[in-house]
Backbone as a ProteinNet text record, in pm:
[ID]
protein_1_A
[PRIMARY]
XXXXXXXXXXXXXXXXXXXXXXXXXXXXXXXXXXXXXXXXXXXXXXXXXXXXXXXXXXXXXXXXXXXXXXXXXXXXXXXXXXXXXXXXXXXXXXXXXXXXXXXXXXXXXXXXXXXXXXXXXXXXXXXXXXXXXXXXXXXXXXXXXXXXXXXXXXXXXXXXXXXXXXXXXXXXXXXXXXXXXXXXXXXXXXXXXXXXXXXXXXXXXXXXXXXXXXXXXXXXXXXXXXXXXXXXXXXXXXXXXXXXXXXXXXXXXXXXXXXXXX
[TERTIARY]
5616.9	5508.8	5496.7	5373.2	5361.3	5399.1	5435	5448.5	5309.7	5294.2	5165.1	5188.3	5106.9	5121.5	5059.4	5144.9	5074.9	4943.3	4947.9	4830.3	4721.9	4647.7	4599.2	4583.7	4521.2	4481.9	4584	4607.9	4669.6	4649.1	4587.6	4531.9	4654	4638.4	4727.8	4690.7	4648.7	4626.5	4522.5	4466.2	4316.3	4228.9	4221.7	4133.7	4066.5	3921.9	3846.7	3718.6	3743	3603.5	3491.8	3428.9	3291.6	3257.7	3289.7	3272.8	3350.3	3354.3	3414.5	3439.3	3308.2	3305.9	3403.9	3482.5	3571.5	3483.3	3476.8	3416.8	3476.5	3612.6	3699.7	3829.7	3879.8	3942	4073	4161.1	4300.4	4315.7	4243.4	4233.4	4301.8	4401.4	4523.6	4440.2	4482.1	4464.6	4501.2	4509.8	4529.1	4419	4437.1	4312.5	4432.3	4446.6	4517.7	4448.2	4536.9	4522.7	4429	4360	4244.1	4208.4	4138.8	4043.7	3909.4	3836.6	3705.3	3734.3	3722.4	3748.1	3592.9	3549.7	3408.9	3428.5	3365.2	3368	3185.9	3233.3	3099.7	3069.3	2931.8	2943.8	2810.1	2726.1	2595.9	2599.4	2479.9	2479.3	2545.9	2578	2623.6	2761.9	2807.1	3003.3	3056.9	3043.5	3147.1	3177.1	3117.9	3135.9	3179.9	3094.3	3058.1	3172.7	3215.6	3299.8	3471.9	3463	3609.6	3625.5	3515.6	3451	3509.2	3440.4	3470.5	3637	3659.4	3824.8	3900.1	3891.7	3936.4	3933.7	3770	3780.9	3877.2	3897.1	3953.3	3853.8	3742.7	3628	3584.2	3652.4	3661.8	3788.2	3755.8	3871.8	3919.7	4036.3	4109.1	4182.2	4173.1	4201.7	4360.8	4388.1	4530.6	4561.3	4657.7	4669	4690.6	4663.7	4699.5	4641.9	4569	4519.4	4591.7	4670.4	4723.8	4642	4636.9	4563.9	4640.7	4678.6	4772.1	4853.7	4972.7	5057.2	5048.6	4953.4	4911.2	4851.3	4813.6	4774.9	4562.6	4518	4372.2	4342.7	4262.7	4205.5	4338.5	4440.6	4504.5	4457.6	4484.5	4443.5	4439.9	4571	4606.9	4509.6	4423.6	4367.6	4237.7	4192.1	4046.2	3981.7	4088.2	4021.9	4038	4114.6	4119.7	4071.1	3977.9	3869.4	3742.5	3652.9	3543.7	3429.2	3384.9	3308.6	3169.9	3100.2	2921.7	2862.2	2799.6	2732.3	2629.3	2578.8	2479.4	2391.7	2334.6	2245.8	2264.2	2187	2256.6	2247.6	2364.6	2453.3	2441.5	2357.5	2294	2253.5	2202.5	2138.4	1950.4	1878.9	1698.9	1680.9	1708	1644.7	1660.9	1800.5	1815.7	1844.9	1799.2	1792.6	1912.2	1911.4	2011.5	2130.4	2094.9	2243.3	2330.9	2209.8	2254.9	2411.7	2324.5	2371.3	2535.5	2533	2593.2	2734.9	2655.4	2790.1	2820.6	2775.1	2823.6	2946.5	2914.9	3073.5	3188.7	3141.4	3187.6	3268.9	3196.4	3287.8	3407.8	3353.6	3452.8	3583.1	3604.6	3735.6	3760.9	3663.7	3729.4	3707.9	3596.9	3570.2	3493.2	3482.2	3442.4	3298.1	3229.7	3076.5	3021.6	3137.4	3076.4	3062.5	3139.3	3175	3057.4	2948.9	2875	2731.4	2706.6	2601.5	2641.8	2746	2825.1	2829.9	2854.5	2815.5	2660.2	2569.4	2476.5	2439.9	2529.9	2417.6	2481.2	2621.7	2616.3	2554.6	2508.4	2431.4	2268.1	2265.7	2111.8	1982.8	2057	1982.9	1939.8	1956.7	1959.7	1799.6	1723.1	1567.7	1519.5	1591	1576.6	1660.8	1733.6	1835.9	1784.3	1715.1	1629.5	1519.8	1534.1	1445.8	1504	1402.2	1474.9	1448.7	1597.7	1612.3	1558.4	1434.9	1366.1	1246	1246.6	1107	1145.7	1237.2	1350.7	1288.5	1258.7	1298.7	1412.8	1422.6	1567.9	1651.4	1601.5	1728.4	1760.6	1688.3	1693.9	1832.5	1812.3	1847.5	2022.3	2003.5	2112.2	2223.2	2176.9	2239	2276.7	2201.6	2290.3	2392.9	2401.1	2508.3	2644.5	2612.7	2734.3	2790.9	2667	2715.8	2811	2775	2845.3	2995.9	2982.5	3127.1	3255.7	3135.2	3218.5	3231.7	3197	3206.4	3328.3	3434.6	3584.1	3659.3	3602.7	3676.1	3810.5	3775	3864.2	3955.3	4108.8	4146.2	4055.7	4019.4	4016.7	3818.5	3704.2	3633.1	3575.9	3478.1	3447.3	3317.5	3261.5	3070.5	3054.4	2931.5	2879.9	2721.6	2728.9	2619.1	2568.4	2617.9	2516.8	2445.6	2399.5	2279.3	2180.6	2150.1	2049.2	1958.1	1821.1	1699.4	1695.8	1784	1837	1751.3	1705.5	1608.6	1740.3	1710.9	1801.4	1863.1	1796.5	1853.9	1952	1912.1	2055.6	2126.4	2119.5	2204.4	2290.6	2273.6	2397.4	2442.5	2374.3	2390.1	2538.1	2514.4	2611.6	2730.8	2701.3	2809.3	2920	2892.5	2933.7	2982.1	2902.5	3006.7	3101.1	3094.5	3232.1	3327.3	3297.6	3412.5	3479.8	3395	3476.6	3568.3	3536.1	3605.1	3718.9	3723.3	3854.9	3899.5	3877.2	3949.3	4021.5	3970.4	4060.6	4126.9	4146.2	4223.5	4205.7	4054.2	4036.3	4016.3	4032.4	4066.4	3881.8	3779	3693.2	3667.6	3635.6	3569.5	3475.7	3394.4	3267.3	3151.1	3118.9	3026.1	2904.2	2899	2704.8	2714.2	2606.3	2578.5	2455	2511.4	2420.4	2521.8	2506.4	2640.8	2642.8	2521.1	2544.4	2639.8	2645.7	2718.3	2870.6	2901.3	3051	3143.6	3012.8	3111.5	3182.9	3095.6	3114.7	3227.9	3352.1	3432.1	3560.9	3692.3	3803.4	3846.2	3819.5	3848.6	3762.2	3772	3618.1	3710.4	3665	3719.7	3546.1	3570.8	3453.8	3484.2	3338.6	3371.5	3258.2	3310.5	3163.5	3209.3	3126.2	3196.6	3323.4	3366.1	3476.1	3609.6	3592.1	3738.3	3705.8	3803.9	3825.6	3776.5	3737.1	3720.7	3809.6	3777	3865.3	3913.2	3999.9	4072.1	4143.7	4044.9	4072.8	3971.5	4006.3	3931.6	3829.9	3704.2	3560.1	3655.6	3684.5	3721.7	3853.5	3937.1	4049.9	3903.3	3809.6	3728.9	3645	3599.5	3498.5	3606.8	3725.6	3767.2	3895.8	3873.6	3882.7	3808.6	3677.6	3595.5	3516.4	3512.2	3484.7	3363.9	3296	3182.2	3150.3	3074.4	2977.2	2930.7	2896	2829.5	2910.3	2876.3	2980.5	2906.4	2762.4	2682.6	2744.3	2751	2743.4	2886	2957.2	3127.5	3158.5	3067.2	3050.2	3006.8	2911.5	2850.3	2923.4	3051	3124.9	3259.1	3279.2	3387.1	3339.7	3188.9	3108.7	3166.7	3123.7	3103	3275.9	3363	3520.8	3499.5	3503.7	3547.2	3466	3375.3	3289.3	3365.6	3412	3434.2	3552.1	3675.4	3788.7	3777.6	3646.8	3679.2	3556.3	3458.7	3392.6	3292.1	3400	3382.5	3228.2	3175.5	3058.4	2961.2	2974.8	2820.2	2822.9	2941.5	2964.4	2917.4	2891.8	2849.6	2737.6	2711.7	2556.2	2494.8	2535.2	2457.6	2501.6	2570.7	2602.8	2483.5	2448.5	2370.6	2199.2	2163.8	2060.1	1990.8	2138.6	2055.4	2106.1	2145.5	2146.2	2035.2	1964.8	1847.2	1865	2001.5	2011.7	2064.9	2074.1	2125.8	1972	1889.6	1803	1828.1	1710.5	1737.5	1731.9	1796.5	1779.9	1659.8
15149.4	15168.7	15044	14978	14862.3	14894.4	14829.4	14816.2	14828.8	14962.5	14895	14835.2	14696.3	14634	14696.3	14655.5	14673.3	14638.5	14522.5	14478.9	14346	14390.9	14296.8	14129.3	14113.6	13979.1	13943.5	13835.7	13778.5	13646.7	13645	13514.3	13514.1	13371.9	13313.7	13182.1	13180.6	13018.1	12957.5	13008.9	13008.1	12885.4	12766.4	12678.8	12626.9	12597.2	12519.2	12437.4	12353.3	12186.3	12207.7	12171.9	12105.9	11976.5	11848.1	11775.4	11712.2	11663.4	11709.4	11840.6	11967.8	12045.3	12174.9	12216.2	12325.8	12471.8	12540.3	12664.9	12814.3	12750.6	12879.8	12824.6	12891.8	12809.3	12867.4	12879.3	12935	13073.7	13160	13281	13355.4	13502.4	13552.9	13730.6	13749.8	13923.3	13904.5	14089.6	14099.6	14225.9	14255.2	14358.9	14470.3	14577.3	14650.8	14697.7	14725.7	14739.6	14919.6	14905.8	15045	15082.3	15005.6	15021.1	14941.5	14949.9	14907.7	14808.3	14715	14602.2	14525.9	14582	14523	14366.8	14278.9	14112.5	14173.3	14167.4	14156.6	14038.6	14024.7	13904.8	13829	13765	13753.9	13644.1	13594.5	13520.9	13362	13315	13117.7	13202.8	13291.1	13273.1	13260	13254.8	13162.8	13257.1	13392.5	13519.3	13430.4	13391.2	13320.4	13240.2	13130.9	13042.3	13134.2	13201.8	13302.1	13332.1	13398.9	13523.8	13392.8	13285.4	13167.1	13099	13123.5	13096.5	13204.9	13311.3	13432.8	13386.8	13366.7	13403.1	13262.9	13148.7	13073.2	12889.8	12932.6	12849.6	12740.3	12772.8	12648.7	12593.7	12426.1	12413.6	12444.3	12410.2	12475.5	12363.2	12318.5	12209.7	12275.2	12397.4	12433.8	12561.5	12615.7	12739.6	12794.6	12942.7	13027.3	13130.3	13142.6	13297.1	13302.4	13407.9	13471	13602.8	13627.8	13737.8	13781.6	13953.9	13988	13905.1	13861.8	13770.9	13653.4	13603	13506.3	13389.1	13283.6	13153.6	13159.7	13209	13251.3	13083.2	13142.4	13024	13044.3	13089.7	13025.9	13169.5	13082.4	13054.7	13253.9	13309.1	13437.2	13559.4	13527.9	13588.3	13617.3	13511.3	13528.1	13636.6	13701.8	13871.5	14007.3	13964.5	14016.3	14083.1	13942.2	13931.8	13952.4	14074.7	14035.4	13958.7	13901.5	13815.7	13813.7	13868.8	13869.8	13802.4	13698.8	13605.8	13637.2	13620	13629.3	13654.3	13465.6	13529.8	13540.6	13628.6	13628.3	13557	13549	13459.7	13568.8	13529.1	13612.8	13532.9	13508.4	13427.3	13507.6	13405.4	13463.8	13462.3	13439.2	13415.9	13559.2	13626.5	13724.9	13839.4	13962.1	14122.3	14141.6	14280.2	14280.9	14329.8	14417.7	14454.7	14311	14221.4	14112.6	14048	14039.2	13950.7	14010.6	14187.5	14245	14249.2	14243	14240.4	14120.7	13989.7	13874.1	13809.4	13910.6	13899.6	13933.2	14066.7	14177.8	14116	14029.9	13986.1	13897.9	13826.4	13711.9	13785.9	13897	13963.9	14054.5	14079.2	14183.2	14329.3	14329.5	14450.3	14524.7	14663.7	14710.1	14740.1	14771.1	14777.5	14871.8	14970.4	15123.9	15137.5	15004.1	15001.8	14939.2	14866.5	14796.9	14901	14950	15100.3	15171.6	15199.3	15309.1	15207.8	15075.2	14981.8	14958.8	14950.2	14912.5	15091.7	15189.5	15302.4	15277.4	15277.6	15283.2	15193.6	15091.9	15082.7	15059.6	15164.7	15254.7	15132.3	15036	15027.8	15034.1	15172.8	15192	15176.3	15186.7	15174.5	15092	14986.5	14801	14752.4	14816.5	14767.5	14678.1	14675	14634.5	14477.8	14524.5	14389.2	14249.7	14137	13991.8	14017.7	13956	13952.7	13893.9	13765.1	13687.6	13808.1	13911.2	13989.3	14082.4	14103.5	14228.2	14162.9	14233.8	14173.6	14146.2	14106.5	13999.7	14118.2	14223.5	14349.5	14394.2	14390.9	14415.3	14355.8	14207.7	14094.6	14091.1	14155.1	14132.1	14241	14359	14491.4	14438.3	14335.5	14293.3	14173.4	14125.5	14036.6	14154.8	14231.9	14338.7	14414.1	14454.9	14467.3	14399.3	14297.9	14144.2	14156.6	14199	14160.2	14351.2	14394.6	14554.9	14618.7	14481.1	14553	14585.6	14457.4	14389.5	14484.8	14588	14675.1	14575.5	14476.4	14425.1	14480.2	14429.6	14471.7	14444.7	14355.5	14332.5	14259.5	14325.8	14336.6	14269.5	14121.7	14089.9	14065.8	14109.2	14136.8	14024.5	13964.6	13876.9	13941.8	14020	14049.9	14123.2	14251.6	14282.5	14407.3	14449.7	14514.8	14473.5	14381	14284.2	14295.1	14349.1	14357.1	14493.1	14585.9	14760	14838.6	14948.5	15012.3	15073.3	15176.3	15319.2	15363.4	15490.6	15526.3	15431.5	15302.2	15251.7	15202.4	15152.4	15130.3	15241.5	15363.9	15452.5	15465.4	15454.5	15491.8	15394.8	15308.4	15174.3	15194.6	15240.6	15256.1	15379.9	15446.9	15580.9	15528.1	15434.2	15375	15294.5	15240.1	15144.9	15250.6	15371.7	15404.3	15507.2	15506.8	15560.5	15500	15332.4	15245.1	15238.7	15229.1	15233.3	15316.6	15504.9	15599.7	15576.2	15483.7	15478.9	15335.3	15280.1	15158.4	15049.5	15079	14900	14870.9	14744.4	14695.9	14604	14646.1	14573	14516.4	14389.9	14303.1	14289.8	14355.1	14302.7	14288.9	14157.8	14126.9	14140.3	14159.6	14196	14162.1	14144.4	14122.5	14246.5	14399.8	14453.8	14571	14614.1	14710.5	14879.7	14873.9	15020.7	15078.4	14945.3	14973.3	14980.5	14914.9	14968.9	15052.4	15144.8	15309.6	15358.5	15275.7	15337.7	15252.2	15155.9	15084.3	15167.3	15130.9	15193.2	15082.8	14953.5	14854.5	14752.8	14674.4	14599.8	14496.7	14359.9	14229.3	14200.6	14170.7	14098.5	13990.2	13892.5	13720.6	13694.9	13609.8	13536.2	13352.3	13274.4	13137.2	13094	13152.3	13100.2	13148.4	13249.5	13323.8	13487.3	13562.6	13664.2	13772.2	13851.5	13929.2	14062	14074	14212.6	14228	14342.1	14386.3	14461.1	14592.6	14741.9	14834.8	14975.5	15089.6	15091.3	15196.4	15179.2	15257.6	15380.6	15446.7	15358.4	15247.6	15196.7	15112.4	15043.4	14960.1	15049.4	15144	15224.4	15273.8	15297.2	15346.2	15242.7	15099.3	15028.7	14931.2	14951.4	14907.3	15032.2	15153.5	15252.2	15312.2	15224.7	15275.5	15387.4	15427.4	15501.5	15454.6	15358	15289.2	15131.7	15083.6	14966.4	14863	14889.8	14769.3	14744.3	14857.5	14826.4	14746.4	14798.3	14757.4	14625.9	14545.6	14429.7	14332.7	14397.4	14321.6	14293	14410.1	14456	14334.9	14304.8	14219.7	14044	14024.2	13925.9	13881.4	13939.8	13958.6	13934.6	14040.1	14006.2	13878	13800.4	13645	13575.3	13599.1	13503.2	13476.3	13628.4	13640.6	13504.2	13549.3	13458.3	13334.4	13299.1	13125.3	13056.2	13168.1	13048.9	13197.3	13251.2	13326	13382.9	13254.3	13221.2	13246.9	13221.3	13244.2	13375	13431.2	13586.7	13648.8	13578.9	13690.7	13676.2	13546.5	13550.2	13605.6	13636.3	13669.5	13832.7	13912.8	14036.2	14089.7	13999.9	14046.5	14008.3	13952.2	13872.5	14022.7	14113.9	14251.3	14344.1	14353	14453.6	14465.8	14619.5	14651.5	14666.5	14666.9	14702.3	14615.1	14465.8	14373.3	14280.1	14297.7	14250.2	14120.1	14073.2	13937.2	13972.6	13944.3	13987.9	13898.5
17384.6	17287.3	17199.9	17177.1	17070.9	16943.5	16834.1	16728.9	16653.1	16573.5	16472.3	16340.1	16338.4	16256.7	16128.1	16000.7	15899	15826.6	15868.8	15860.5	15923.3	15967	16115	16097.1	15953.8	15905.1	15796.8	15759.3	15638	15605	15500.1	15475.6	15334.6	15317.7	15191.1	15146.2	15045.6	14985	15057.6	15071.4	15194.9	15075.2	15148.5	15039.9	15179.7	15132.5	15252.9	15134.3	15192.7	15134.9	15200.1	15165.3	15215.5	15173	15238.2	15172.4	15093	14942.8	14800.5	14730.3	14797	14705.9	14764.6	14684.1	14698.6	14775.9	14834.4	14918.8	14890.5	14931.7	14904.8	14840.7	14742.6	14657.5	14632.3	14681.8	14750.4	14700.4	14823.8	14846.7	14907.5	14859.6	14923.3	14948.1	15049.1	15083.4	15217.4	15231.7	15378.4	15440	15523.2	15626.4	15678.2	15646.3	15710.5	15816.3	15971	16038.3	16037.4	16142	16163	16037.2	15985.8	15857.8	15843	15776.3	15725.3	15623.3	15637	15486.9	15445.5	15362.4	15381.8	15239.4	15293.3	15219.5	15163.4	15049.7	15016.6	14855.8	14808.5	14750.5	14732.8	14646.7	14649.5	14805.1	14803.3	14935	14833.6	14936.1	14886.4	14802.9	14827.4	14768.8	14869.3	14981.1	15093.8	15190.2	15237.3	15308.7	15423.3	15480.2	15586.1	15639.6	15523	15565.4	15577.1	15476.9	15483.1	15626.9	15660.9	15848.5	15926.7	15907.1	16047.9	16032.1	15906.8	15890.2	15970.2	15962.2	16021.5	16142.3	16218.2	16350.9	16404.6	16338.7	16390.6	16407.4	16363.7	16388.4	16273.4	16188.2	16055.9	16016.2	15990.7	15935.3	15838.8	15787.3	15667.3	15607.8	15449.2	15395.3	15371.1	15347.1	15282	15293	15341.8	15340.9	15455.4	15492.9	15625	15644.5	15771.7	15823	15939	15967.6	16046.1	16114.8	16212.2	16283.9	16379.9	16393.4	16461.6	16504.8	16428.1	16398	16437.8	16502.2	16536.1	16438.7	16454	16385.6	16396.9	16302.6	16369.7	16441.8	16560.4	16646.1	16771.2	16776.1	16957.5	17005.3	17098.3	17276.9	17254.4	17220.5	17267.4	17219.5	17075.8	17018.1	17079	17160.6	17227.4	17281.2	17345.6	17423	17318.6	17202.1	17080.6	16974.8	16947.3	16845.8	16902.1	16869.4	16849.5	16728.5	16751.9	16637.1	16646.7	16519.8	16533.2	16408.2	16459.6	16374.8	16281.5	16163.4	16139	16237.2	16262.8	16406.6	16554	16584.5	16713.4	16808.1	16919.2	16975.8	17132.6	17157.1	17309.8	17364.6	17450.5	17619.4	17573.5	17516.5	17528.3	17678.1	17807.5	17917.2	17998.8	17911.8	18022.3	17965.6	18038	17956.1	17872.3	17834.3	17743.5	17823.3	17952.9	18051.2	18096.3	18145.7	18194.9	18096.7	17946	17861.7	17844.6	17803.3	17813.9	17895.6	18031.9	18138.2	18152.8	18140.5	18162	18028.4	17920.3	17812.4	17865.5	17910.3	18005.6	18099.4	18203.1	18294.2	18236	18147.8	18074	18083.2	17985	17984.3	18062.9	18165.7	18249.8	18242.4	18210.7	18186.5	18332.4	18307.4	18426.9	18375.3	18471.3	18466.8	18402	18462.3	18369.2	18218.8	18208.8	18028.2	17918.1	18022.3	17990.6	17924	18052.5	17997.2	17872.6	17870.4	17734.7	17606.8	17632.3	17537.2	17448.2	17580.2	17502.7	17446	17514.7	17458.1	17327.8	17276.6	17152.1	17014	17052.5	16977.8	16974.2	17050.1	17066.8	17160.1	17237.9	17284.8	17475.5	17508.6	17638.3	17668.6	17600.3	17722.7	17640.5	17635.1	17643	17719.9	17748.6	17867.7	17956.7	17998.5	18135.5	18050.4	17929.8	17909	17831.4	17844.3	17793.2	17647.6	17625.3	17446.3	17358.3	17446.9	17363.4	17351.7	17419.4	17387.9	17302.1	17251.9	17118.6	16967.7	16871.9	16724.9	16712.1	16607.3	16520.8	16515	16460.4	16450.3	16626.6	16693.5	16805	16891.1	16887	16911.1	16825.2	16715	16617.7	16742.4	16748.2	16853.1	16957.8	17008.9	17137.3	17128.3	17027.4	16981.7	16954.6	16898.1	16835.7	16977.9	17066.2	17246.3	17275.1	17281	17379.7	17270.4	17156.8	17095.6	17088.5	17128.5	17125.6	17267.5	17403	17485.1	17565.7	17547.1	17544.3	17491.7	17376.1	17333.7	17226	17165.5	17038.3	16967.1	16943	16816.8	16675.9	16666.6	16551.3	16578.2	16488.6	16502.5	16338.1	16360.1	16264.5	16252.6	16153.7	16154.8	16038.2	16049.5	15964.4	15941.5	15796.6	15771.6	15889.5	15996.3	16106.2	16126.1	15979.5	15912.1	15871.7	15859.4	15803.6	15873.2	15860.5	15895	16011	15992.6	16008.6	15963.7	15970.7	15964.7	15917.3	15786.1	15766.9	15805.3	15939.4	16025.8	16124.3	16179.9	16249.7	16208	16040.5	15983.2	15938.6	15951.1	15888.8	16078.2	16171.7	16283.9	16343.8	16286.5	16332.5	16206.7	16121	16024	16069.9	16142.3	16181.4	16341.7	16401	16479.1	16452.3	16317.7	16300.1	16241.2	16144.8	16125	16256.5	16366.8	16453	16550.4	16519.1	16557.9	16482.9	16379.5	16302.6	16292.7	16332	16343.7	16512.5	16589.9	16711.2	16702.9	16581.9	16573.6	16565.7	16598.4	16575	16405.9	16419.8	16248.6	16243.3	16105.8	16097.7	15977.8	16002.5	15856.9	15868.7	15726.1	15771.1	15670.8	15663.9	15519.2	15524.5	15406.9	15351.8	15189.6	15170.4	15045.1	14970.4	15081.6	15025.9	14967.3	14792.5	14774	14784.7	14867	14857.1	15039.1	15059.3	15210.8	15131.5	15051.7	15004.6	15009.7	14966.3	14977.9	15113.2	15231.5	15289.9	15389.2	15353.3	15335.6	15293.2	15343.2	15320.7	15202.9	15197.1	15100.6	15118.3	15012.2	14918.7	14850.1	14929.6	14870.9	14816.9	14705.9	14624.5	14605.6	14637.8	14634.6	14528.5	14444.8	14394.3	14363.2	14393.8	14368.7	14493.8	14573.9	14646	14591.9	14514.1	14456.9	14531.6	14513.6	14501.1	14342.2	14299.7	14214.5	14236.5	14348.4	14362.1	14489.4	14496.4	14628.4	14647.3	14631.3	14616.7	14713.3	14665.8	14733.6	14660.4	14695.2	14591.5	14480.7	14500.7	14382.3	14316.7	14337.7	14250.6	14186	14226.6	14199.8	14048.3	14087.3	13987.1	13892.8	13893.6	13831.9	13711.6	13782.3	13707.1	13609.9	13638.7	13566.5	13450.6	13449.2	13446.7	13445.7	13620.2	13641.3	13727.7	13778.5	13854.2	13983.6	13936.6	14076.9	14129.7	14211.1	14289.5	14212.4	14253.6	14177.8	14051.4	13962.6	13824.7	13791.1	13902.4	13895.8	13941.2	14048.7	14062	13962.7	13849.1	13729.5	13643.8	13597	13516.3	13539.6	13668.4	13735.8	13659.4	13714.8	13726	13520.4	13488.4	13306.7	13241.6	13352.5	13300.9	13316.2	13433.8	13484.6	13380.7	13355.5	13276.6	13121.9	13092	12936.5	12963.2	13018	13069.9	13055.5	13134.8	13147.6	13034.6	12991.6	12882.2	12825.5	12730.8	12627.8	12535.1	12496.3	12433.7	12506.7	12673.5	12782.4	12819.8	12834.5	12832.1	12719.6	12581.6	12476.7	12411.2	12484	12494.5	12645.5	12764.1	12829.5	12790.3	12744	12724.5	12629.2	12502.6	12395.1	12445.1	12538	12574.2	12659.9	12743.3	12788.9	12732.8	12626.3	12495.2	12450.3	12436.4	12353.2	12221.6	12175.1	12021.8	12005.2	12024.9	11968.5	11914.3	11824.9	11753.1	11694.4	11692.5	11563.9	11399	11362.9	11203.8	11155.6
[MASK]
++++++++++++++++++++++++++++++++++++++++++++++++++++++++++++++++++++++++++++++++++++++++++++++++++++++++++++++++++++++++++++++++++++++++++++++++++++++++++++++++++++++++++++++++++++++++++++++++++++++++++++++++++++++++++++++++++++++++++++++++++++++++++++++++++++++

């Protein structure tokens, strides 16, 4: 029987440049294994660059991500990880079964696995057609195919709700947590907060730091809100008070209705 690990990812002292300019600015957490870890964070705090550190695909000025005990990026992790880009990362020339089974073949998958793939994420009667003729959300579903068809430990989404209709967005949410009730471990960012809740844990980024890295309820219940949004603002406003006091108490009184001019 394998060992289950405690926890699938571990990053530590995670710093990455651009340039001169700092991105991520020595960042520590970990991803416990068969859970939901959602990265969330306005857009431009570094979701992105953290996701491609993980998968192995950026460099790294200082620090360490480890992935199922591994060094993210070798050789061993490849049939492992699934990874979904912002945009999607499909073949326009050829249908979506095609695109499908040709991931498929990469690792070895069997054929039958390919159909049950695309049904789950709802797109069986497009099956048959080219992905340059799909919308962008369309198009986004068969990127998340090609990366869930391998069947992954460890499953990392970049933003892959984005331009989701309601319904398949709770539809795909209900497939990831049934992914993580059979073990697989997922990260997966958005910058939209009402997907939070529906997250076993919630790293908040703003600027290339960390804010938080808790459950929604350790989160709401340390800020002593109600809502995630409001608890993200509440975070935003701590950090601010911290490092420059005066812009915090002027931006606090600026959306105060009872703070008047005399």
């Amino acid at each position: 029987m394998t060992a289950v690990r405690a926890d699938a990812v571990v990053v530590e002292d995670l710093v990455v440049d651009r340039g001169r300019r700092p991105v991520l600015k020595g960042l520590s957490f970990t991803v416990p294994a068969g859970t939901v870890t959602g990265l969330l964070g306005p857009s431009g705090c570094g979701k992105t660059t953290l996701i491609r550190s993980v998968v192995g695909v950026q460099h790294i000025e200082s620090g360490s991500v480890t992935v199922l005990g591994e060094p993210s990026g070798s050789a061993v992790l490849r049939a492992k990880i699934g990874y979904v880009t912002q945009s999607p990362s499909v073949y326009c020339d050829l249908t979506v079964r095609q695109n499908v089974r040709y991931f498929g073949a990469v690792y070895g998958v069997p054929r039958r696995a390919v159909d049950e793939t695309i049904e789950n994420v709802g797109l069986s009667s497009h099956a048959n057609q080219l992905v340059d003729q799909l919308s962008g959300g369309q198009q986004a579903r068969v990127s998340l195919a090609c990366a869930l068809v391998a069947e992954p430990e460890v499953l990392v989404l970049d933003e892959p709700t984005v331009g989701l209709d309601p319904v398949l967005r709770r539809d795909l949410w209900e497939h990831f947590r049934a992914l993580a009730a059979a073990g697989t471990t997922l990260l997966v960012s958005s910058h939209v907060m009402d997907e939070a809740d529906r997250c076993d844990r919630l790293l908040l980024m703003r600027e290339g730091r960390l804010l938080a890295d808790q459950t929604p309820d350790e989160l709401r219940a340390a800020t002593s809100t109600t809502n995630l949004e409001e608890a993200f603002l509440e975070l935003v406003l701590a950090t601010e008070r911290a490092t420059d006091p005066d812009a915090a108490a002027l931006a606090s009184t600026s959306t105060d209705p009872t703070a008047q001019e005399a």
